[in-house]
MARPATOR-45129 format. One record per residue: x negated, y, z of N, C-alpha, C, O in turn; residue in one letter. Coordinates in steps of 0.2 Angstrom, whole numbers, plus 2048, in hexadecimal, padded with zeros to 3 digits. Layout:
// residues N
XYZXYZXYZXYZa
...
// end
This chain:
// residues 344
FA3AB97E9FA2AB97E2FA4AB37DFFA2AAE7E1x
FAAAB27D8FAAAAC7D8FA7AAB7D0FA7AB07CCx
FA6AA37CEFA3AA37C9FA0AA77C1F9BAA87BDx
FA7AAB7C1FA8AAE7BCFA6AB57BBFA5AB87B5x
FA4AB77C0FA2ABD7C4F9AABE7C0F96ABA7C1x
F99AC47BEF90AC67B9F8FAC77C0F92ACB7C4x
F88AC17C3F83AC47C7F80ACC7C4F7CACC7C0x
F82AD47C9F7CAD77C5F76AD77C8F75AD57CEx
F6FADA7C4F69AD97C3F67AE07C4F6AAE47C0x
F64AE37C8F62AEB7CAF5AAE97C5F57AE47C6x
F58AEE7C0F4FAEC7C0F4CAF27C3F4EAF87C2x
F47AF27C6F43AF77C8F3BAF67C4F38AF17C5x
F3BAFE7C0F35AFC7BFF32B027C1F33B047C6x
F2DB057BEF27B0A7BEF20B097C0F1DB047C0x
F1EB107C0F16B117BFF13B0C7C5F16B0C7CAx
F0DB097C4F08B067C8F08B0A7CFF08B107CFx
F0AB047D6F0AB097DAF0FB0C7DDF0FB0C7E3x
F14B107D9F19B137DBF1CB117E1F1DB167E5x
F1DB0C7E2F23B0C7E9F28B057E7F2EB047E9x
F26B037E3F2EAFE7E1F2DAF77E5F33AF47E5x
F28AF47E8F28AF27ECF2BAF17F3F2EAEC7F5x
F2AAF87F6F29AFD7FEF32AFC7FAF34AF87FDx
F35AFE7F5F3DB007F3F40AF97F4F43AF87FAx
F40AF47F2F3FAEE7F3F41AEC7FAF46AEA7FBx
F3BAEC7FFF3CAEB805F41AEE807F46AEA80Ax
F42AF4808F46AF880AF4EAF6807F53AF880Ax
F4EAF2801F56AF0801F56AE7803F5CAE3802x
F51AE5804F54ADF806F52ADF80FF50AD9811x
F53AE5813F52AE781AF5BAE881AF5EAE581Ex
F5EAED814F65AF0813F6AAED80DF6DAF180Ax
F6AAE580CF6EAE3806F73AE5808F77AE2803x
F77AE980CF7FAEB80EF83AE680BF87AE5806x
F82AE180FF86AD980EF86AD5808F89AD0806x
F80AD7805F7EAD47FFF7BACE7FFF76ACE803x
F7BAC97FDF74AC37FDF70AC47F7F73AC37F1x
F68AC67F8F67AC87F3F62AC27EFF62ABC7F0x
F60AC47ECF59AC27E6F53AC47E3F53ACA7E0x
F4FAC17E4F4AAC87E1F46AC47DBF47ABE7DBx
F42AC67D6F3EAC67D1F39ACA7D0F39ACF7CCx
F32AC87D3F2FACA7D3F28AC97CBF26AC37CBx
F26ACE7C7F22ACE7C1F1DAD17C3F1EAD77C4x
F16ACD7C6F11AD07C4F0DAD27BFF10AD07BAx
F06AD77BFF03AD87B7EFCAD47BCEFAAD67C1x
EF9ACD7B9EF4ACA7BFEF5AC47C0EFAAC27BEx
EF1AC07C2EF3AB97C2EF3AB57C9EF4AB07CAx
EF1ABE7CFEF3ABB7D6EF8AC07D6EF8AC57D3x
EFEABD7DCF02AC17DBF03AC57E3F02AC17E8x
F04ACB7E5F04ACF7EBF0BACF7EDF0DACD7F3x
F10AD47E8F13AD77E9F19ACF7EEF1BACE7F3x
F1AACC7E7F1EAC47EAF1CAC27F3F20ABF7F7x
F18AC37F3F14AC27F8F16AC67FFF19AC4804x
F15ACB7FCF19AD1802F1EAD1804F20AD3809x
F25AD07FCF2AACD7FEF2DACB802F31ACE805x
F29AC3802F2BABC805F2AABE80AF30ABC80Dx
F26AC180FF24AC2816F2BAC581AF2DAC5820x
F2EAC8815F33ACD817F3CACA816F41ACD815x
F39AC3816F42ABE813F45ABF819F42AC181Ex
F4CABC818F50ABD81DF57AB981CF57AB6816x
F5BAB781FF61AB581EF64AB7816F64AB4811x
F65ABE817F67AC1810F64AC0808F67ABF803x
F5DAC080AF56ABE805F54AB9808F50ABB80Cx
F55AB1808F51AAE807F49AAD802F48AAF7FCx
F45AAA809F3EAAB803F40AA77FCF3FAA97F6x
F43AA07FEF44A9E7F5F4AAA17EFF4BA9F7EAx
F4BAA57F3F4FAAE7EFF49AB17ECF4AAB47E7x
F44AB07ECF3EAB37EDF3AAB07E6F37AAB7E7x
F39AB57DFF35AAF7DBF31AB47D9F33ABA7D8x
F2BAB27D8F26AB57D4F24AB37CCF24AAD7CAx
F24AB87C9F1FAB47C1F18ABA7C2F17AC07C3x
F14AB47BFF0FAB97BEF0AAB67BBF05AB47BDx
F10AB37B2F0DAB37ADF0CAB57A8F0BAB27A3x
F0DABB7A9F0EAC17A3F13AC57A6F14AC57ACx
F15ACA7A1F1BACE7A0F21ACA79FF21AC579Bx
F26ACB7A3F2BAC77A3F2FAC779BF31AC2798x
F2FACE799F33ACE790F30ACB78EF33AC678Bx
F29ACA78CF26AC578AF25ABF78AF20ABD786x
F27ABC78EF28AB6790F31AB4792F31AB1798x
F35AB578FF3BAB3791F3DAAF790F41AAD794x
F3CAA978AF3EAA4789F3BA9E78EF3DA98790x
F35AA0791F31A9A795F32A9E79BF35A9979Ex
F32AA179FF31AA47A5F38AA87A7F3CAA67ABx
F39AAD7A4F3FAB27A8F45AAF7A9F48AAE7AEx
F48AAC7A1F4FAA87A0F51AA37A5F56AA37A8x
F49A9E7A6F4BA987ACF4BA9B7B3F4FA997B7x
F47AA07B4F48AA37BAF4EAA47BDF50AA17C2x
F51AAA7B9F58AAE7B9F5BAA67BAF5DAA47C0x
F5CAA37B6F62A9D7B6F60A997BDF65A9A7C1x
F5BA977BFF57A957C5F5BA987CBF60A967CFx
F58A9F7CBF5EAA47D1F66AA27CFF69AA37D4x
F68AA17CBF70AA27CCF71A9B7CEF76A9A7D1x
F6EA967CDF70A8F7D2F6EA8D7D8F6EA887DAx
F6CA947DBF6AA907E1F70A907E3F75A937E0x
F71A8B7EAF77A877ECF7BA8D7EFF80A8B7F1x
F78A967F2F7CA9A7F3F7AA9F7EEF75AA37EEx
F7FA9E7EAF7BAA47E3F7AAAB7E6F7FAAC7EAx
F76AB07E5F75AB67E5F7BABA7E4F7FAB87E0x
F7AAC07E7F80AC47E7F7DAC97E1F81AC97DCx
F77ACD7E2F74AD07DDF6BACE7DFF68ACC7E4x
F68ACE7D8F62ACC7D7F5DAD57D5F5FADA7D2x
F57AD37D9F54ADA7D9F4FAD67D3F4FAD07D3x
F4CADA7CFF45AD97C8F43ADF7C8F45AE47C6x
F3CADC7CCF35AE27CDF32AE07C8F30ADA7C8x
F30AE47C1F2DAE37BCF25AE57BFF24AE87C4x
F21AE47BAF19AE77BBF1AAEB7BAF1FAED7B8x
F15AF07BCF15AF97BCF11AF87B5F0EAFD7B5x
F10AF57AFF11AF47AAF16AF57A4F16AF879Fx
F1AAF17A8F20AF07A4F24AF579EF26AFA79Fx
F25AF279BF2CAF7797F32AF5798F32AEF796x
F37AF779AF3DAF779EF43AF3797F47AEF799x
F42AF4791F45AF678DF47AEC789F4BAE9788x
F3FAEC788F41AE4785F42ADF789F41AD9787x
F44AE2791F46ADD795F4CADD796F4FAD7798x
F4FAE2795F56AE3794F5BAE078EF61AE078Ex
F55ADD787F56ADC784F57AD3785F5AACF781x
F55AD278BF56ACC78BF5BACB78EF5DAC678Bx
F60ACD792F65ACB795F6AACA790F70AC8791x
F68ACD78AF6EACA785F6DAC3780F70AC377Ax
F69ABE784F68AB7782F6FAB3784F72AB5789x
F70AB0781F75AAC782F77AA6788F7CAA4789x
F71AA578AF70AA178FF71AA5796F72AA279Bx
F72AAB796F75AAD79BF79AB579DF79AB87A2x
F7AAB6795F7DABC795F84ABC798F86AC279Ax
F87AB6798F8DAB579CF8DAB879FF91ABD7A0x
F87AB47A4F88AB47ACF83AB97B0F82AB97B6x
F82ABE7ADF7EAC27B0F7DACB7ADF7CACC7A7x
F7DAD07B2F7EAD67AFF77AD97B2F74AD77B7x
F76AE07AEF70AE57B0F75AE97B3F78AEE7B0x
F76AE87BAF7AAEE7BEF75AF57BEF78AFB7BDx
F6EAF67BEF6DAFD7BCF65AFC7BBF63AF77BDx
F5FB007B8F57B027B8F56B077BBF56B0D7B8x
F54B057C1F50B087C4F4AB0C7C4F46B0A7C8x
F48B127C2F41B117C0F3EB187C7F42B1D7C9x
F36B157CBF35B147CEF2EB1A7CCF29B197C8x
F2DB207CFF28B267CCF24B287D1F27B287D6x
F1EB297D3F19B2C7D7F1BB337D8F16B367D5x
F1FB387DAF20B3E7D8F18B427D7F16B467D3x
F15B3F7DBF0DB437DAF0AB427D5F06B467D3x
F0BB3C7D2F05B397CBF0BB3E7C4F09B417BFx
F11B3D7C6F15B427C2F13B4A7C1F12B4C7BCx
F12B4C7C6F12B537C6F0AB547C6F08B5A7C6x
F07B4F7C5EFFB527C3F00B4F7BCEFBB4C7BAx
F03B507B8F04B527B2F01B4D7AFEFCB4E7ABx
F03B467B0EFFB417ADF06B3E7A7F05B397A5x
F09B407A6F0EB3F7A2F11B4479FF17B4379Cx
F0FB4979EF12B4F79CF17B4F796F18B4A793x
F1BB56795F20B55791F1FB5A78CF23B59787x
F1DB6078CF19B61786F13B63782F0EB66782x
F16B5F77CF0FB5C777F0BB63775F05B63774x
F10B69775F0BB6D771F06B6F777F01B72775x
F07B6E77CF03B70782EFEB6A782EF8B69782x
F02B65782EF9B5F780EF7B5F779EF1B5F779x
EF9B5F775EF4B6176EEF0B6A770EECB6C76Cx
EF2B6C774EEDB73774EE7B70778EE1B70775x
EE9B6E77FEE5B6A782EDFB64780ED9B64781x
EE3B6077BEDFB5D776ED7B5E773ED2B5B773x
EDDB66771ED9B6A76AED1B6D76FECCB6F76Cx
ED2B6C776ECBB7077AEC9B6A77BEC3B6A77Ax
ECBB6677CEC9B6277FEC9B5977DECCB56781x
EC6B57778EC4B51775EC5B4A77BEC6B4477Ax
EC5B4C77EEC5B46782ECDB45787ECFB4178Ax
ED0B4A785ED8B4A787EDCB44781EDAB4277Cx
EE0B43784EE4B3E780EEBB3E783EEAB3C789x
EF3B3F782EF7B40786EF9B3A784EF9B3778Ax
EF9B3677FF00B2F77AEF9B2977DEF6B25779x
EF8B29784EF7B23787EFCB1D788F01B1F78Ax
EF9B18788EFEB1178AF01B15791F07B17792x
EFEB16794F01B1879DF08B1E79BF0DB1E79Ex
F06B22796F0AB27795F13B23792F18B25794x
F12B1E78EF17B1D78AF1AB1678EF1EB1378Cx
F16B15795F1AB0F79AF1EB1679EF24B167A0x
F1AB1C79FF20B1D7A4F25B227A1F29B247A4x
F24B2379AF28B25795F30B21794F35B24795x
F2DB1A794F32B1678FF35B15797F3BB14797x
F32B1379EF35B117A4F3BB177A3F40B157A0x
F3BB1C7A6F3EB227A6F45B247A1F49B277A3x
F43B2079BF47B22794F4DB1C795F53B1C793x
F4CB16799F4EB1079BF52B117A0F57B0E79Fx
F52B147A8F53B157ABF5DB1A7ACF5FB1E7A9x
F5EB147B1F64B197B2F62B1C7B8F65B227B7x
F60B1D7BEF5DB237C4F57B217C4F54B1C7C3x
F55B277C7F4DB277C5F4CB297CEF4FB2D7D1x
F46B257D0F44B257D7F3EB297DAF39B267DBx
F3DB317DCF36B327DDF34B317E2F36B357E6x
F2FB2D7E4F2AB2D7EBF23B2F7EDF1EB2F7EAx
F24B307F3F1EB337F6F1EB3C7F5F19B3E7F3x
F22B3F7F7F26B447F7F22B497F9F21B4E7F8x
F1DB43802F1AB49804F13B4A803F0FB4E806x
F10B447FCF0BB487F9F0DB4B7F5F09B4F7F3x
F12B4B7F1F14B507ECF15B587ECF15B5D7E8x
F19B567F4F19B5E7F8F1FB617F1F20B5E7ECx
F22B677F5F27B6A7F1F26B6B7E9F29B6A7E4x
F23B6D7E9F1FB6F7E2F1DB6A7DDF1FB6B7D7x
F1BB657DEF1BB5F7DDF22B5A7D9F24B567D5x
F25B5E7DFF2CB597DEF30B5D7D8F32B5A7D3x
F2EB637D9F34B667D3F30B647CCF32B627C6x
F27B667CDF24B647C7F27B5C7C3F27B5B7BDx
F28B577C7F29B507C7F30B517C3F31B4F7BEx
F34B547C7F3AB537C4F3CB587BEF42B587BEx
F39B5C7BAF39B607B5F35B597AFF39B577ABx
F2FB567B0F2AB537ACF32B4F7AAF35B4F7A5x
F33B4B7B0F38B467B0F3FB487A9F41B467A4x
F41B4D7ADF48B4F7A9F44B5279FF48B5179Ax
F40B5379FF3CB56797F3EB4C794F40B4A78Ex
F3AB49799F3AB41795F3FB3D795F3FB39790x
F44B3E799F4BB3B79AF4EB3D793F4CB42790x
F52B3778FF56B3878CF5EB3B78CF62B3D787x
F5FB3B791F65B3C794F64B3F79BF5FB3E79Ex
F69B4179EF69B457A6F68B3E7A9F6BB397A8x
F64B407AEF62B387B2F64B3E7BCF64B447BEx
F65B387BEF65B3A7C6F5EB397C8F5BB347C6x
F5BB3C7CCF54B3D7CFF57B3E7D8F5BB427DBx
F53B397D9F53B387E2F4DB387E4F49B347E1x
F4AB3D7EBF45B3C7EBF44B357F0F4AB327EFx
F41B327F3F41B2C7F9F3BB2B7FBF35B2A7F8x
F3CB2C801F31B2A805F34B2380BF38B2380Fx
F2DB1D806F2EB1780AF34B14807F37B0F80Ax
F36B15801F3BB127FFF42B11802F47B0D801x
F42B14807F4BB1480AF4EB1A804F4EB20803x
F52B16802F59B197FFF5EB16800F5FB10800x
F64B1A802F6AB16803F6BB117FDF6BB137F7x
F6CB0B7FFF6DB047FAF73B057F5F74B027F0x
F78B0C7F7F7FB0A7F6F7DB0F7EDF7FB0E7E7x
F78B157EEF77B177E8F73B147E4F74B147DEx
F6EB0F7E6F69B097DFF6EB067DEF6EB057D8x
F71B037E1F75AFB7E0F7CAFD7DEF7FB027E1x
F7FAFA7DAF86AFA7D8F88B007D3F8DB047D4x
F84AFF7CFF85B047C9F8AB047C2F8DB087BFx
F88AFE7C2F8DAFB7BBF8CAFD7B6F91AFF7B3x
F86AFD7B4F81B027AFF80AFB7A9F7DAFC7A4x
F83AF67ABF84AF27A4F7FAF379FF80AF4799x
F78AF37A2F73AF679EF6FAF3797F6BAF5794x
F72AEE796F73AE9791F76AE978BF75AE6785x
F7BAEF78EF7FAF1787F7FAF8785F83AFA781x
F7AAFB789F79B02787F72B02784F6FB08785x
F6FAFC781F69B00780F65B05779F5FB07779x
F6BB07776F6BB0C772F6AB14776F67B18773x
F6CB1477DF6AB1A780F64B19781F63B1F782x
F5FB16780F59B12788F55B1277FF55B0D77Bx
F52B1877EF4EB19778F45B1677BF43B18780x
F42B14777F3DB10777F36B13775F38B16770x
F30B14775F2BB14772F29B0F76CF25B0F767x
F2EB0B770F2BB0176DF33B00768F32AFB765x
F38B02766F3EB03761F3CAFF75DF36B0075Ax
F3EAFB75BF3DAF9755F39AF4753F3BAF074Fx
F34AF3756F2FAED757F30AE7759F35AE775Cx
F2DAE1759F30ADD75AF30AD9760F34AD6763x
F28ADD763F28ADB76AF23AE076BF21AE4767x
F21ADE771F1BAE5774F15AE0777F16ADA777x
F0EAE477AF09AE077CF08AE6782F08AEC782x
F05AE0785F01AE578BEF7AE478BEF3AE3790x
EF6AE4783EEFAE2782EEDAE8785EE7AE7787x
EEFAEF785EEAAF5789EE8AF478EEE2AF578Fx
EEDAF0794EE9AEF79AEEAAE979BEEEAE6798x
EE4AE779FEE1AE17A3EDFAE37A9EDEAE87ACx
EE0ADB7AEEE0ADB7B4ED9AD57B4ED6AD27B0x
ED6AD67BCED0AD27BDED1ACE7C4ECEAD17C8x
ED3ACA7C6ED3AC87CEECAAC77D2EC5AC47D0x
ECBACB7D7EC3ACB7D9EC3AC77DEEC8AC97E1x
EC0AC37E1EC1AC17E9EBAAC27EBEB5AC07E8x
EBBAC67F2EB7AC77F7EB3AC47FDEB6ABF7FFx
EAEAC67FEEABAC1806EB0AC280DEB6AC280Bx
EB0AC3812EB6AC6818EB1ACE818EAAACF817x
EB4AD1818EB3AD981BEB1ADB81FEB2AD7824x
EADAE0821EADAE1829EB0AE982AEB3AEA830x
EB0AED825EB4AF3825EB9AF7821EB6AFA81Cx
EBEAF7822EC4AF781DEC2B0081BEC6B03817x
EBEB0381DEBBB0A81AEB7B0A816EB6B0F814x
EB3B04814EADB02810EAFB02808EADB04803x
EB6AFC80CEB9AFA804EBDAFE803EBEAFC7FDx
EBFB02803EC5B09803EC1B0C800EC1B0B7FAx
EBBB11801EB4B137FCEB4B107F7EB5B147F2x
EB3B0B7F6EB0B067F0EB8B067EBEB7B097E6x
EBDB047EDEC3B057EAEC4B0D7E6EC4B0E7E0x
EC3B117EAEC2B197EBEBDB197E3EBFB1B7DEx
EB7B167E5EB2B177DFEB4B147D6EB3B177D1x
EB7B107D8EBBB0C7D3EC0B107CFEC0B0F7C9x
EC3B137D1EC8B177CDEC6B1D7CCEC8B207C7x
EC0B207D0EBCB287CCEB7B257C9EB6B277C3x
EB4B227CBEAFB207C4EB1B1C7BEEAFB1D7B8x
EB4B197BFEB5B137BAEBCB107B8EBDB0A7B5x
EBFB147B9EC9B167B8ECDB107B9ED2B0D7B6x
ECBB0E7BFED0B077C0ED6B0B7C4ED5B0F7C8x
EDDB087C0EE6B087C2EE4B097CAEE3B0D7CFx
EE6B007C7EE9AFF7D0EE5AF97D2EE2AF67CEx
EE5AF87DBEE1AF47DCEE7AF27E3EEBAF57E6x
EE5AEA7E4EEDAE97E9EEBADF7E9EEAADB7E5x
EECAE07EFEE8AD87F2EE6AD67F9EE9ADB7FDx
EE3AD27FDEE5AD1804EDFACD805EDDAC7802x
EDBAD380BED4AD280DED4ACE814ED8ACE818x
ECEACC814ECDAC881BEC7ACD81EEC2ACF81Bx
ECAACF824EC5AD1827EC3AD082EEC7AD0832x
EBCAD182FEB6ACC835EBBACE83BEBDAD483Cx
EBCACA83EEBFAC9843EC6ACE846EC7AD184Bx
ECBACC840ED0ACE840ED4AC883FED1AC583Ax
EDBAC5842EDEABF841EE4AC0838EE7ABD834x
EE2AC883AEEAAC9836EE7ACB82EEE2ACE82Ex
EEAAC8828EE4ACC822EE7AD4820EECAD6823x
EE4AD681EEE3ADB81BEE8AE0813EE6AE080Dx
EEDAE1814EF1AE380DEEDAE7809EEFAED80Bx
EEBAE9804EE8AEE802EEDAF07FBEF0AEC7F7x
EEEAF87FBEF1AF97F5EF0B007F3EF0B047F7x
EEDB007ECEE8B057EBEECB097E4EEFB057DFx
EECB0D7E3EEEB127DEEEBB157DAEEDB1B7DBx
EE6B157D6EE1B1A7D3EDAB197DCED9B147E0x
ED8B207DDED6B207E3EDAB217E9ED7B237EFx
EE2B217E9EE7B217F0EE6B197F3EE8B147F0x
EE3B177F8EE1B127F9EE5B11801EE5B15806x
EE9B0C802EEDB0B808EECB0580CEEBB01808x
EEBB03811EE9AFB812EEFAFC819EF2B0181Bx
EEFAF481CEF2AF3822EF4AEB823EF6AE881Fx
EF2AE9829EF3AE382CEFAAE0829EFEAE582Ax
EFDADC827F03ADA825F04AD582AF08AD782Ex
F00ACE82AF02AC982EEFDAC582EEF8AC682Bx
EFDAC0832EF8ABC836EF6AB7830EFBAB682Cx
EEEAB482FEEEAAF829EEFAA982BEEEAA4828x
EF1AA8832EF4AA1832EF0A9A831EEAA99832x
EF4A9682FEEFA9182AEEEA94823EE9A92822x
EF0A9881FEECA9A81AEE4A9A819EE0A9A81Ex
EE0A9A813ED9A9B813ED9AA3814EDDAA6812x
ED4AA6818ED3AAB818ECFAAE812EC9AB1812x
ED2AAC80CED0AAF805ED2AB9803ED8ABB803x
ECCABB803ECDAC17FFECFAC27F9ECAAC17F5x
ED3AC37F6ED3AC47EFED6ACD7EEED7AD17F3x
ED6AD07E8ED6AD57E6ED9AD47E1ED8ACE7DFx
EE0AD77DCEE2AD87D5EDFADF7D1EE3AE47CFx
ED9ADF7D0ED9AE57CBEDCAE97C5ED8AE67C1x
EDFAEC7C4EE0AED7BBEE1AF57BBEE2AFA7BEx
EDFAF57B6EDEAFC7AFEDCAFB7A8ED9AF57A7x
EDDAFE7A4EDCAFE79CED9AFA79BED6AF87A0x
ED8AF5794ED5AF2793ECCAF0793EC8AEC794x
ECBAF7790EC5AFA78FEC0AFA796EBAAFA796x
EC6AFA79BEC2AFE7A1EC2AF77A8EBFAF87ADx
EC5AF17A5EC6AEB7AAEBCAE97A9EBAAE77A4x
EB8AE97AEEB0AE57ACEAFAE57B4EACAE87B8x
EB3ADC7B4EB3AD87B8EADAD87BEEAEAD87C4x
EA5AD97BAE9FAD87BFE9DADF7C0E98AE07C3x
EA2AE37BCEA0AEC7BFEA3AEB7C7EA1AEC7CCx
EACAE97C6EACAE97CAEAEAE57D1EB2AE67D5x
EA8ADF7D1EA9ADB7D5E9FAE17D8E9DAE17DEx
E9CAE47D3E99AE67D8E9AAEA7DAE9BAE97E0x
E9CAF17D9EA0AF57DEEA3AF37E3EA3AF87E6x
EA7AEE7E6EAAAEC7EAEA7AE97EDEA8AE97F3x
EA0AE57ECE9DAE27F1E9EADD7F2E9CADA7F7x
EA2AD87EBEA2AD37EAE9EACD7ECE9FAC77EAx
// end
């Protein structure tokens, strides 16, 4: 690649959860001779995701390929944080072939896109495509539906229904932003599932989008990567909930970081996580436990009450610190609720 050459830029966003992490790994295992980069946004002020990365560097991914922010929303923060980043990656001493951007499962796709057209490095860099990254299951249980007059009926019984939630209009405007759309977890959505998923999808979609189902995030690299969807210059396709305005907030939801004593059973805290999102609507829950006489910590990553855990890697010289990132709505983040369910 020689100087003059636009580094592109893949972003993958979606719902809390989804898989864009597990996708992630899965292409810096397969760069098909690429040296890559990555950009990691958490929603949180410990960061996981960056973390799981780094474990996973390689010649192709070096870990200092590897950057985390996790001071906000990256659109919201472009002139202090994303701008120096981006410019940061293209100087290292073997520039990137292409750079991956994992946004928060918060994110809106759209005034990020808006930033690549800063001048400071609209040159040198392009949006080769948006990824967006879907639960087929959380889709087809009808948590995003596409039509109103079936939720205004719904509604009309029912006072405590609300379709035009914050959650509704991230994976709205993800989707409306998106040039292939990615479904995962295929075999809890089971067949049925998947066609429901990709009906909700195709109602929301702007335009005909490709829908690929993927379990474990293996997709061939050759269909995400190398698009040349110059997504920058199309954003008149990439219609918005947020159009017009002058920027967006993510005052709905808040995060909590909890830390823990060491564990003695990773069934104990899975219940209590489990309790957390049926009683008390916590998103996601996603962080690295220490447990009694285990060398190795503990991964935890929680979806509503889908709760996953697994030994990752030895704590080394690290502190054997438990920490937790919790988030959901604004309303529903209370800190000392849930440091006691947990057992804090």
């Amino acid at each position: 690649m020689n100087d003059l050459t636009k580094i592109p830029v893949t972003v993958i966003t979606g719902f809390l959860g989804a898989g864009k992490t597990t996708l992630i790994r899965h292409l810096m295992a397969n760069p098909q001779g690429r040296r890559l980069a990555v950009l990691v946004n958490e929603f949180g002020t410990v960061g996981v995701d960056g973390d799981i990365l780094k474990s996973c560097a390689d010649e192709n991914c070096p870990a200092e390929n590897i950057v985390e922010l996790a001071n906000g929303c990256i659109c919201c923060t472009v002139a202090d944080d994303f701008i120096p980043t981006i410019e940061a990656l293209m100087a290292l001493p073997r520039r990137p072939d292409h750079i991956l951007i994992e946004t928060s499962g918060l994110a809106l796709p759209k005034p990020l896109l808006r930033a690549f057209d800063w001048p400071a490095i609209r040159s040198r860099i392009t949006v080769d495509g948006v990824i967006a990254v879907a639960d087929a299951e959380a889709v087809a249980a009808g948590r995003f539906a596409p039509d109103e007059a079936a939720v205004d009926a719904q509604r009309a019984a029912d006072d405590s229904l609300d379709h035009e939630t914050p959650l509704s209009e991230v994976f709205e405007d993800q989707i409306a932003c998106a040039d292939l759309v990615l479904l995962t977890k295929p075999d809890l959505a089971g067949a049925d599932g998947l066609a429901a998923a990709r009906a909700v999808i195709a109602a929301e979609a702007p335009r005909p989008l490709p829908v690929i189902v993927v379990s474990e995030g293996a997709v061939d690299p050759r269909v995400v990567l190398g698009l040349n969807a110059a997504a920058e210059d199309d954003l008149d396709a990439r219609p918005s909930h947020h159009d017009g305005a002058d920027d967006h907030e993510h005052d709905d939801f808040d995060s909590a970081v909890i830390e823990l004593p060491e564990i003695a059973d990773p069934a104990d805290l899975t219940a209590r996580i489990e309790t957390l999102a049926r009683d008390h609507r916590i998103l996601r829950v996603k962080g690295h436990v220490a447990v009694a006489g285990k060398p190795m910590r503990l991964l935890v990553q929680a979806v509503g009450a889908r709760v996953r855990h697994q030994y990752d890697r030895l704590w080394g010289d690290a502190p054997r610190a438990s920490r937790l990132v919790v988030i959901a709505q604004h309303d529903d983040i209370d800190p000392a609720l849930i440091r006691q369910v947990l057992g804090a």
